[in-house]
DSSP file (Angstrom, degrees, kcal/mol; ACC not computed):
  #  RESIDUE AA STRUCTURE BP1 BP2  ACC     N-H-->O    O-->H-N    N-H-->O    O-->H-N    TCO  KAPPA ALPHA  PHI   PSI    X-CA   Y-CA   Z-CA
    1    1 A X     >        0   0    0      0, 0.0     4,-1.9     0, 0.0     5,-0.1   0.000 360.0 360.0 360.0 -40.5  -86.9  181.7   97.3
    2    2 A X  H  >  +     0   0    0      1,-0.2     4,-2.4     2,-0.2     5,-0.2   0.944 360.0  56.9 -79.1 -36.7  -89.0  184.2   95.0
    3    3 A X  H  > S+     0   0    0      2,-0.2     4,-0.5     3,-0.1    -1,-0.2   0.793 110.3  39.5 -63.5 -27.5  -91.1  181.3   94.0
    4    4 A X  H >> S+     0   0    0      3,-0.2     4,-2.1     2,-0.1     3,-2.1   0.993 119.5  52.2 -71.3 -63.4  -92.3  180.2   97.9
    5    5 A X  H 3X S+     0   0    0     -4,-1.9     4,-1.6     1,-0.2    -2,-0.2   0.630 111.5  42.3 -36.3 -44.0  -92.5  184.0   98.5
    6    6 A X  H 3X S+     0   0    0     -4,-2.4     4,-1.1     2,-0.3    -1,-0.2   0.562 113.5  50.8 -84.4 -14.2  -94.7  184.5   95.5
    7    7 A X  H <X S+     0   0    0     -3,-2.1     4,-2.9    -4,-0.5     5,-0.4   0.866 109.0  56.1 -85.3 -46.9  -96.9  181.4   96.2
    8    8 A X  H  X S+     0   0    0     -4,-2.1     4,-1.1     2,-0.2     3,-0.5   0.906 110.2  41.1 -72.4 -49.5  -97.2  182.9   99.7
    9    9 A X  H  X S+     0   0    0     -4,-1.6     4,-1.9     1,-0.2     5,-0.5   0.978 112.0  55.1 -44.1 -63.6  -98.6  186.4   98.5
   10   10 A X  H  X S+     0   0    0     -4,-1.1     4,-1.2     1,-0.2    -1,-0.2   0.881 112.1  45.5 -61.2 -24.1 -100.9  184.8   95.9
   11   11 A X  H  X S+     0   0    0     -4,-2.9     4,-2.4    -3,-0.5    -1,-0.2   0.819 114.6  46.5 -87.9  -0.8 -102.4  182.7   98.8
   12   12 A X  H  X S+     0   0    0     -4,-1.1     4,-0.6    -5,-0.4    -2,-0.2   0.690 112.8  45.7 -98.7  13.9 -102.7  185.5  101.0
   13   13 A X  H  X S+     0   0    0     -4,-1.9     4,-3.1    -5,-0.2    -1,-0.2   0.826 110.7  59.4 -92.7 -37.2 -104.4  188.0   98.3
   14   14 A X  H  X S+     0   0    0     -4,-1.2     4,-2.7    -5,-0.5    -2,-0.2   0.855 112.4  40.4 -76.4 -38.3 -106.7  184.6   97.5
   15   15 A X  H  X S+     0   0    0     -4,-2.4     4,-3.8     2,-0.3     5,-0.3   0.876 113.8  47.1 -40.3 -52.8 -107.9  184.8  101.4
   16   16 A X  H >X S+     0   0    0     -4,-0.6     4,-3.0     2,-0.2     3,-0.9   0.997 116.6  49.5 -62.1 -62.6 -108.2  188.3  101.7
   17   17 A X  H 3X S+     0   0    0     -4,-3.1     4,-1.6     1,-0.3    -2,-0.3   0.863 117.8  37.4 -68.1 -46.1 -110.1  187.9   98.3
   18   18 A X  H 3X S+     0   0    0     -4,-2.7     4,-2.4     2,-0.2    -1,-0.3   0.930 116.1  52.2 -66.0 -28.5 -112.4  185.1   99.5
   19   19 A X  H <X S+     0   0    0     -4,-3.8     4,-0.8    -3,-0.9     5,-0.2   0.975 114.3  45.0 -77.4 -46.8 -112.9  186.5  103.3
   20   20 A X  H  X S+     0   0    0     -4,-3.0     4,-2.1    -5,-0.3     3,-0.4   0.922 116.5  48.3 -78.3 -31.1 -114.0  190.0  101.7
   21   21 A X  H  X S+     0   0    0     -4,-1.6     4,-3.2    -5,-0.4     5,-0.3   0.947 109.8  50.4 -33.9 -62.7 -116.3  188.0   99.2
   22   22 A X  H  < S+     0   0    0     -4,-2.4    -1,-0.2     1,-0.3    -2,-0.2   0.515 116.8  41.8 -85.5 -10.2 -117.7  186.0  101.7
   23   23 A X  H  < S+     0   0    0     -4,-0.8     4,-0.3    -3,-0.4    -1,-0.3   0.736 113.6  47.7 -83.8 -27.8 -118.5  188.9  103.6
   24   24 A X  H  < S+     0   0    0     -4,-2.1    -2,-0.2    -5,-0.2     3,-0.2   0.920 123.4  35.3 -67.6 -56.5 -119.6  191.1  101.0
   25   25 A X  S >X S+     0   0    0     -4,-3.2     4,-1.6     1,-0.2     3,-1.2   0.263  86.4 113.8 -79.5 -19.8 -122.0  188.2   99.6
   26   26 A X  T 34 S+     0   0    0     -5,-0.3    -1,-0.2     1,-0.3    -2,-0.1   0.915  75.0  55.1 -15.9 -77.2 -122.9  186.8  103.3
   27   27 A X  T 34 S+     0   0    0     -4,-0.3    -1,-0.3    -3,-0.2     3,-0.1   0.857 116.2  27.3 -20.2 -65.7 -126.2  187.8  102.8
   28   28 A X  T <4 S+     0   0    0     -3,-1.2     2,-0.4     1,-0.2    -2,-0.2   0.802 117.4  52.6-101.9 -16.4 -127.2  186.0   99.5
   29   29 A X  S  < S-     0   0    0     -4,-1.6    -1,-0.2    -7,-0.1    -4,-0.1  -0.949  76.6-129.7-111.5 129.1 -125.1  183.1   99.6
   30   30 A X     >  -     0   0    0     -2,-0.4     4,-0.8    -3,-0.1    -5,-0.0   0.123  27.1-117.0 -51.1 173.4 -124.5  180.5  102.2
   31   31 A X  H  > S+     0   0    0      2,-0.2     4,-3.0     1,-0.2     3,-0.1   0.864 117.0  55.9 -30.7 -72.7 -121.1  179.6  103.3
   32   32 A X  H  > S+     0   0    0      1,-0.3     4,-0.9     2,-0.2     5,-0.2   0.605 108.7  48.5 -48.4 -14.2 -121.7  175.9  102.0
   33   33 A X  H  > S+     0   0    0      2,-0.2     4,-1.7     3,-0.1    -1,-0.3   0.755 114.1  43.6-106.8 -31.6 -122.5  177.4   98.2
   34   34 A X  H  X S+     0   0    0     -4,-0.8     4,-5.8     2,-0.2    -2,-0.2   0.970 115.8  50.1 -80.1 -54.7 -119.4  179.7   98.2
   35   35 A X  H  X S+     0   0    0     -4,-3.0     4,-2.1     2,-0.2     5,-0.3   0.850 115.8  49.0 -31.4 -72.4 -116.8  176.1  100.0
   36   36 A X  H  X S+     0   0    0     -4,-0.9     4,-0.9     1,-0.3     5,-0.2   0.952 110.2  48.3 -48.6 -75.3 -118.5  174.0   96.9
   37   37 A X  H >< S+     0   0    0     -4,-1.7     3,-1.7     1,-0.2    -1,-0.3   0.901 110.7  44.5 -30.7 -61.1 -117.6  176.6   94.5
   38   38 A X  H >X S+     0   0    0     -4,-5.8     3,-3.2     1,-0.3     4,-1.6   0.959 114.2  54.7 -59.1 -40.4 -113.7  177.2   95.4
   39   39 A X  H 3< S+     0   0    0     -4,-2.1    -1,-0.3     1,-0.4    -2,-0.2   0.476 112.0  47.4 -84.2   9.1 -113.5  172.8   95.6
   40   40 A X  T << S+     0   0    0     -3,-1.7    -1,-0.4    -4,-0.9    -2,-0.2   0.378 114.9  42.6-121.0  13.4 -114.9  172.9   91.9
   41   41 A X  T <4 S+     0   0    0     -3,-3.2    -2,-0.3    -5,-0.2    -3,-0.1   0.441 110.4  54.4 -83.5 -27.4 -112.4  175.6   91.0
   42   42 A X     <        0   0    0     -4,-1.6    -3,-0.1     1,-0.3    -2,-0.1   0.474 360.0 360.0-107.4   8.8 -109.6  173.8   92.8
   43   43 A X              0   0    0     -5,-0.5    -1,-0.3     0, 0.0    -4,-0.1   0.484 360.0 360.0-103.4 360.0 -110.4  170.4   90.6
């Protein structure tokens, strides 16, 4: 139980932290450059 719970926070801090990123950085980098980054972090 504490382990689904704790998997469910850490993906919903890792949203909040990419959705405030991707707003923050909107400007200088596209959408497409930040998506390519996370799928060469998640390899």
């Amino acid at each position: 139980m504490s382990v689904i719970s704790y998997r469910l926070v850490n993906n919903l801090a890792e949203f909040i932290l990419i959705k405030s990123f991707v707003i923050f950085h909107e400007k200088q980098y596209p959408i497409s450059k930040i998506s390519d980054y996370r799928y060469s972090l998640n390899k």
